[in-house]
Each structure stands twice: as C-alpha cells, then as structure tokens.
C-alpha positions as CSV (number, residue, x, y, z in Angstrom):
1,X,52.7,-20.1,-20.4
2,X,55.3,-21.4,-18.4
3,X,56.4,-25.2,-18.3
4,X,54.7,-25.3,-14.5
5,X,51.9,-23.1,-15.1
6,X,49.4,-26.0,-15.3
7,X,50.9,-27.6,-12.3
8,X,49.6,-24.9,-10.5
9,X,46.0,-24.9,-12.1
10,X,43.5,-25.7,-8.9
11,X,41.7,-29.3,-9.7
12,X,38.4,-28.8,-8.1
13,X,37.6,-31.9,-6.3
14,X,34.4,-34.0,-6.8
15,X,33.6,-34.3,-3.4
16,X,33.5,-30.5,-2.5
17,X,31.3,-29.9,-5.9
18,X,28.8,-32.3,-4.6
19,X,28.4,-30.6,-1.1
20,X,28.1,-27.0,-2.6
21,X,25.4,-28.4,-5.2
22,X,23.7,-30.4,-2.5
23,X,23.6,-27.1,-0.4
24,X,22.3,-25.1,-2.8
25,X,19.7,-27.9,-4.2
26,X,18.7,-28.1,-0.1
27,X,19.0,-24.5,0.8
28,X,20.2,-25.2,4.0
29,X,23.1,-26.4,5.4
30,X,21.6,-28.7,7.8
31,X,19.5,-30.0,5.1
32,X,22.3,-30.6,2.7
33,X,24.8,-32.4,5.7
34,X,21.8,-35.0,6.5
35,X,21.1,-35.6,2.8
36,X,25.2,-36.5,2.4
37,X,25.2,-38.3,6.0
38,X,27.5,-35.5,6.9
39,X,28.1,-32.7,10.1
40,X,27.3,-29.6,9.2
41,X,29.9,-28.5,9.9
42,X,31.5,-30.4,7.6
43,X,29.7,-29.6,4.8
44,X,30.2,-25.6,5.7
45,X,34.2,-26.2,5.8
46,X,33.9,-27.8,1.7
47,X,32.1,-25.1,0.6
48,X,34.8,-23.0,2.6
49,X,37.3,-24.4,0.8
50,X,35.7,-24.2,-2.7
51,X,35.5,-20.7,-2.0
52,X,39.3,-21.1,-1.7
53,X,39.8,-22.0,-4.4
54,X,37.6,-20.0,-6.4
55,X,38.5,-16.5,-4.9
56,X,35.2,-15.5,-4.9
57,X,32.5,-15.9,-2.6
58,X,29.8,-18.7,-3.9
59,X,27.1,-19.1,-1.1
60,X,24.8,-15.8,0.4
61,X,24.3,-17.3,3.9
62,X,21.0,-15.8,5.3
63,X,19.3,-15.8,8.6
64,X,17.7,-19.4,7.2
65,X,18.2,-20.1,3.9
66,X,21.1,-19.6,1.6
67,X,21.5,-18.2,-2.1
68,X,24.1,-19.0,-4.5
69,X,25.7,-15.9,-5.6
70,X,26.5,-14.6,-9.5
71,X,30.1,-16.7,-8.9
72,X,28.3,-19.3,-7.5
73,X,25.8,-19.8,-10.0
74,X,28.6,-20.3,-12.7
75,X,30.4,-22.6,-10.4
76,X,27.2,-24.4,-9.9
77,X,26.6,-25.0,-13.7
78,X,29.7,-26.2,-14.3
79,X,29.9,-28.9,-11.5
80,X,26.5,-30.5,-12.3
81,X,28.1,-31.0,-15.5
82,X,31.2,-32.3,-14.0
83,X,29.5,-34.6,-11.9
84,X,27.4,-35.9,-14.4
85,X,30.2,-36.4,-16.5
86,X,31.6,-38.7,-13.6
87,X,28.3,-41.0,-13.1
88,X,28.8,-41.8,-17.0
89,X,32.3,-42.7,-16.6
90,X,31.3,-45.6,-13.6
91,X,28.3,-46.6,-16.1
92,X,30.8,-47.1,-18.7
93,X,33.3,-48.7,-17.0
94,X,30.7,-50.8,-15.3
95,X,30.3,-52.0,-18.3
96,X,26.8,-50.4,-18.4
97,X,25.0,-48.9,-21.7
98,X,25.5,-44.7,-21.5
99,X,22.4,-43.3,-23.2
100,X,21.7,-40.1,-24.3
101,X,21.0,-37.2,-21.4
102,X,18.1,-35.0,-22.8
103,X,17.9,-31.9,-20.2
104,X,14.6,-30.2,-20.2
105,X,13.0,-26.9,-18.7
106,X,9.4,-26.3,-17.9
107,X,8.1,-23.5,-16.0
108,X,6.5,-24.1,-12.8
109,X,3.1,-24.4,-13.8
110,X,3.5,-27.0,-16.2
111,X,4.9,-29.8,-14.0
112,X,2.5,-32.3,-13.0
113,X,-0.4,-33.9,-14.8
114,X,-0.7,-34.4,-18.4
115,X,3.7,-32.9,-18.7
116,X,4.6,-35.8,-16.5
117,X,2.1,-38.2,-18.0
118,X,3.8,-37.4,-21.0
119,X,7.4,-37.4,-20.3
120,X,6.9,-41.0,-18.3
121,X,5.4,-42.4,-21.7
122,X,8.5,-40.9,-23.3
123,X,11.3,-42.4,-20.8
124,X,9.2,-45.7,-21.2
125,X,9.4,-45.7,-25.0
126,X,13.3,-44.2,-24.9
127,X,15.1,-46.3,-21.9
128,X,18.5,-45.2,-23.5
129,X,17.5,-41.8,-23.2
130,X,18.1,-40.5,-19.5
131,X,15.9,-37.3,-19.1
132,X,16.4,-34.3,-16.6
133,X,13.9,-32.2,-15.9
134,X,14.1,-28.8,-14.5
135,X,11.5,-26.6,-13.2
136,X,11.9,-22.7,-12.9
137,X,11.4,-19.2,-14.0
138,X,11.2,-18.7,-17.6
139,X,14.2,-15.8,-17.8
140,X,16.3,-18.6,-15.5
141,X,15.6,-21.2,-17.6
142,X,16.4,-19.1,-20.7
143,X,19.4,-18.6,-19.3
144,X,20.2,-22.0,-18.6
145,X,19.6,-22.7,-22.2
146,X,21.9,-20.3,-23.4
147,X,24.4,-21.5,-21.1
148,X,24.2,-25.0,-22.5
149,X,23.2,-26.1,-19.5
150,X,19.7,-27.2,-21.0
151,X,18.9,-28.7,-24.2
152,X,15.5,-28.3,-24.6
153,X,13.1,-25.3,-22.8
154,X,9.7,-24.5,-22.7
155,X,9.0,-21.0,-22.2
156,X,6.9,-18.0,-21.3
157,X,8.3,-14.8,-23.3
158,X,7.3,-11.7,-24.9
159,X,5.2,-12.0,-28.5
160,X,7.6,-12.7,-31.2
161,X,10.5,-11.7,-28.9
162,X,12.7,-15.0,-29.8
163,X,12.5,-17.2,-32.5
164,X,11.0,-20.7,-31.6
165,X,10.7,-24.0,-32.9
166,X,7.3,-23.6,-31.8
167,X,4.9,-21.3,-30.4
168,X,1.2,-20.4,-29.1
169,X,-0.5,-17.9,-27.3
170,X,-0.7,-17.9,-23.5
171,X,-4.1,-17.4,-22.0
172,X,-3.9,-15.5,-19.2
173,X,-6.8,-14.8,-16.4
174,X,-7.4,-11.5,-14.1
175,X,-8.2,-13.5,-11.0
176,X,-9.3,-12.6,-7.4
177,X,-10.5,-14.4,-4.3
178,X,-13.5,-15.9,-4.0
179,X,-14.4,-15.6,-0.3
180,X,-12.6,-12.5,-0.1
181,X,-12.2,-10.3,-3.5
182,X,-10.1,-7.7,-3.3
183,X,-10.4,-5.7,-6.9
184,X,-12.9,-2.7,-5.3
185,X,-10.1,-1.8,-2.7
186,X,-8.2,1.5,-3.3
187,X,-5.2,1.5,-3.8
188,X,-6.1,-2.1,-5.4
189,X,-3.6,-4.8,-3.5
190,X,-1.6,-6.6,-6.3
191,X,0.0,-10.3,-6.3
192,X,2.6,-10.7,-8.2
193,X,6.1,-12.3,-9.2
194,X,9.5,-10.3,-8.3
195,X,10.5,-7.5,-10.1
196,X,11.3,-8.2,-13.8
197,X,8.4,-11.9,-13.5
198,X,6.0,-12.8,-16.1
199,X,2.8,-10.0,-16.3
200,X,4.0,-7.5,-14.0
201,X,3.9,-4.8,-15.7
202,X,1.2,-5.7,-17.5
203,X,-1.1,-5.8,-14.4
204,X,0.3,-2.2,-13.2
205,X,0.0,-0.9,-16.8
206,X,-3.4,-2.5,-17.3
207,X,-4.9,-0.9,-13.8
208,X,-3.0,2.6,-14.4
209,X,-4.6,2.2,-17.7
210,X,-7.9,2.8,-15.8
211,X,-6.7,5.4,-13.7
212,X,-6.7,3.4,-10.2
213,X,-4.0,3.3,-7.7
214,X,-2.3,0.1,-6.9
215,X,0.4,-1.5,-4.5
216,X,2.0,-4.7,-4.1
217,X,1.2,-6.3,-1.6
218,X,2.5,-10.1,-1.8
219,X,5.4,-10.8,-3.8
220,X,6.9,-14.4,-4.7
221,X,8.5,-16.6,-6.9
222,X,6.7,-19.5,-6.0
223,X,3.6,-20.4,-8.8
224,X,1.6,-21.6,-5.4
225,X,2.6,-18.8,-3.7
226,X,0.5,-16.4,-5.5
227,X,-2.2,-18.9,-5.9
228,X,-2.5,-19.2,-2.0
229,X,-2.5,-15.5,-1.9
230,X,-5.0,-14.5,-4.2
231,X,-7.4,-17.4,-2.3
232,X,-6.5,-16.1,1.1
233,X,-8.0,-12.2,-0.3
234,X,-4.6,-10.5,-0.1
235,X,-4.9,-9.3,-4.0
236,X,-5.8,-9.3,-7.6
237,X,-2.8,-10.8,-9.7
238,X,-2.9,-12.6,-13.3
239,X,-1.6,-15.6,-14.1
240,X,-2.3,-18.9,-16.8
241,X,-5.6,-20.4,-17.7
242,X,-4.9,-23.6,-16.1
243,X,-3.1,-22.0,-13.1
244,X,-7.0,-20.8,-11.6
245,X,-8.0,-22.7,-8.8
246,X,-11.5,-23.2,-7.4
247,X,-10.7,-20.9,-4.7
248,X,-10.5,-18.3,-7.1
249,X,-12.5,-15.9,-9.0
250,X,-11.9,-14.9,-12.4
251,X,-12.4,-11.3,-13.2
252,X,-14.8,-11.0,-16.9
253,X,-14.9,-7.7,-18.6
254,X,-17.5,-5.8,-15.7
255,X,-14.4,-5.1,-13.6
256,X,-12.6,-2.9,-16.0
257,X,-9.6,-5.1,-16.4
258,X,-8.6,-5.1,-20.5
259,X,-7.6,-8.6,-21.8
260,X,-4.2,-8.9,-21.8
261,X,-2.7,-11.1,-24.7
262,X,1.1,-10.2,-24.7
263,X,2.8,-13.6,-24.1
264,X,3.6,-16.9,-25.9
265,X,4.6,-20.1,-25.0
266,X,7.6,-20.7,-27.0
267,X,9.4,-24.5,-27.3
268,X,13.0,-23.8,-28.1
269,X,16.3,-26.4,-29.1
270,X,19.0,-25.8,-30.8
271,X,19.2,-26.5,-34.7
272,X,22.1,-29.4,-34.4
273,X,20.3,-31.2,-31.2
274,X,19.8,-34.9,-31.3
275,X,17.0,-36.5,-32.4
276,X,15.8,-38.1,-29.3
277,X,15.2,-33.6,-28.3
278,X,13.5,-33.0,-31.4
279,X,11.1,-36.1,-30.4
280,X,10.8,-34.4,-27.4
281,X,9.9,-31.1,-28.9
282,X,7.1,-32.9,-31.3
283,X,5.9,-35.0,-28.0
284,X,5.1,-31.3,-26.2
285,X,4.0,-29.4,-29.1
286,X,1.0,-32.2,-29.6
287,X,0.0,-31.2,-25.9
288,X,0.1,-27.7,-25.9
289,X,-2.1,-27.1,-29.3
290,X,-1.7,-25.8,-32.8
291,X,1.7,-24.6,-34.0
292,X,2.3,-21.0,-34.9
293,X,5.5,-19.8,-36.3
C-alpha cells in the first residue's frame, strides 16, 4: 500500500449514517426528515452523498416507501454498529457506567405479552445490561445473527435443520374465517407469507396432497397482515397456535387438511457469548416449554 493510500480511505461521517438508518427505520423520507427535525430534502442529499461515497446505490426509492438495497443492507449493519459504538464513547466519557449490550431477535409473533413481560423483569433485574430487541422474519433474523449483528435469536426453522441451544416443536393451526370461510372454494384462495416464508410450501404441498387447486391470493410479510386476511374471508393460510384470533376458525381433521408438524422453535447464541445472553437464553426457554436437543 502506498504511504498515502489511507489518506485517501473515505471516513463515513456519523451524521449521514444516522439519516440513512433513520430513513430506512422510517421508510420514508418525509418520515425520517421530521423524526431528525430536518427538510427533506436534506435528508435525501446525505443519503446522496453516502451513496457517494459508497459507489453503490443504498436506498430503492418507490412510489411511497423506500427499501434498502443488498449494498444498503451491509451499509446499514455496519452503521448501527458505528453509531452505537459512538453513544458508548459519550457514556464513558460522561463519566457514565457502559454496561453490557445484549441484542436479541424474536419473530413477529412473539412480541408483546408474556416476551415483553419477561424481558422488562429481565432489564429490571440487569440495569447494566442494555437490551435491544429486534422483531423480524426468522431467515432475516438468522441472517443478522450470522452477521454478528445479533447476539441472541429466537427462531422458526426447519426440524433439526440447525443446531440449537434449545428447541421445541411449533404448533401450527389450518385456519379460516369465521364469518366468511373460504376452504370449499375452488381453486382454494391461500394467505400466505412471500415466497421463501414460514409454511408455504407446506400449505401448497399439503392441499396438492389432496388433489385440489389452489392460488394465492394475499401475500404479506406482516404477522397481522395475514391475520386480518384470513378474518376478512380472503383465504385459508396456517400459522402458530397463539397467532389464532377469535375472528378465526380453526380447520380440525373433517376438512382434509393433514397436520403439519415440520417446524421448531430453535433459541440460538454463540458458544463464547456472555453470561448476561446465556441468562437470557434460560429466561426464554422457561417460557416456551420443555427443552429438546
């Protein structure tokens, strides 16, 4: 390398890294500029500049959303980190006590109730411990993990597909609306996550499996999505036990649907992680039932 070669080595500056993470956090740019008391305008020319400076392009800018793309999700990753990193140096040299960051994922259908109960008994009983909490898709949260980006995940996956610090079964419901079921029309109308979710191809397998027809015919990545759709009548689709609703209708054995039992929950940290993790991990195992290696 020569002697000015790291002169010329782009320093990505804070201040942009928090407007592209705030953007993509918001999904809009209007959203993101009022958060950051900002023009949008602004905001836009940061992420312009990022952009810049990464030579690729971070942001897909839709009609009224945006999506960050392949570049942009690396980029993303690493400024969290980065600004992280820069609230810990004011805490220290505010003289303030910098405890350990646990980072946890949870799918989207186990936020809320007895998970949060749980993890406010657990900051309440660890105030050094400064825990993030990230709700998602299992494959994105996997991904995450094997990024480093997440220290501790709780998963859906494939049976024996990963080794786990712990798993158990998933129980999984056929369900239907119940103003307005859906399971007698032909082609049978099908709810379900995008293309490579959680029990997709379990659902077309299970109904070919009868020799039925099926389409799709409301797709989404959203957990309450699907829930709203099956309630509204627009499909069958199968999700969790604890993900039915009292709108719905869960399909028993008289409608031909098989049981499907492919999935586990699976808790997963790495082998070196601290100890405040592997509390963690013992704190979530008591609430999701026996252990199974």
């Amino acid at each position: 390398m020569k002697p000015n070669a790291k002169a010329r080595t782009p320093l990505f500056d804070l201040d942009l890294l928090k407007a592209i993470v705030m953007v993509a956090d918001c999904g809009t740019f209007t959203a993101a500029s009022a958060r950051l008391h900002s023009t949008q305008s602004t905001i836009s020319q940061k992420v312009r500049r990022l952009e810049d400076m990464a030579g690729h392009k971070l942001l897909e800018r839709g009609s009224r959303d945006v999506s960050p793309t392949d570049a942009g999700e690396t980029l993303l990753a690493y400024a969290r980190r980065m600004l992280a990193l820069n609230d810990e140096m004011i805490e220290a040299l505010s003289g303030a006590t910098v405890g350990l960051t646990v980072r946890l994922g949870v799918p989207e259908d186990f936020v809320g109730g007895p998970t949060t109960h749980m993890l406010a008994a657990f900051n309440r009983k660890h105030p050094q411990v400064k825990l993030e909490v990230t709700s998602g898709l299992s494959r994105d949260l996997s991904n995450s993990y094997d990024r480093g980006d997440l220290d501790l995940i709780l998963v859906k996956q494939r049976r024996n597909s990963r080794e786990a610090v712990a798993c158990w079964p998933e129980q999984l419901r056929w369900i239907d609306s119940a103003k307005n079921p859906s399971i007698h029309l032909d082609p049978i109308p099908i709810v379900a996550f995008p293309p490579r979710g959680l029990y997709r191809d379990d659902m077309t397998n299970a109904i070919e499996g009868l020799g039925r027809r099926w389409r799709m015919s409301f797709i989404s990545s959203s957990l309450s999505g699907i829930q709203a759709a099956v309630a509204d009548g627009l499909g069958i689709s199968l999700l969790p036990a604890r993900a039915v609703l009292a709108d719905h209708a869960v399909l028993t054995s008289k409608s031909g649907l098989p049981s499907i039992e492919t999935m586990d929950i699976a808790l997963l940290h790495r082998p070196t992680a601290d100890a405040a993790v592997k509390e963690l991990a013992r704190a979530l195992s008591r609430m999701f039932g026996p252990q199974r290696r």
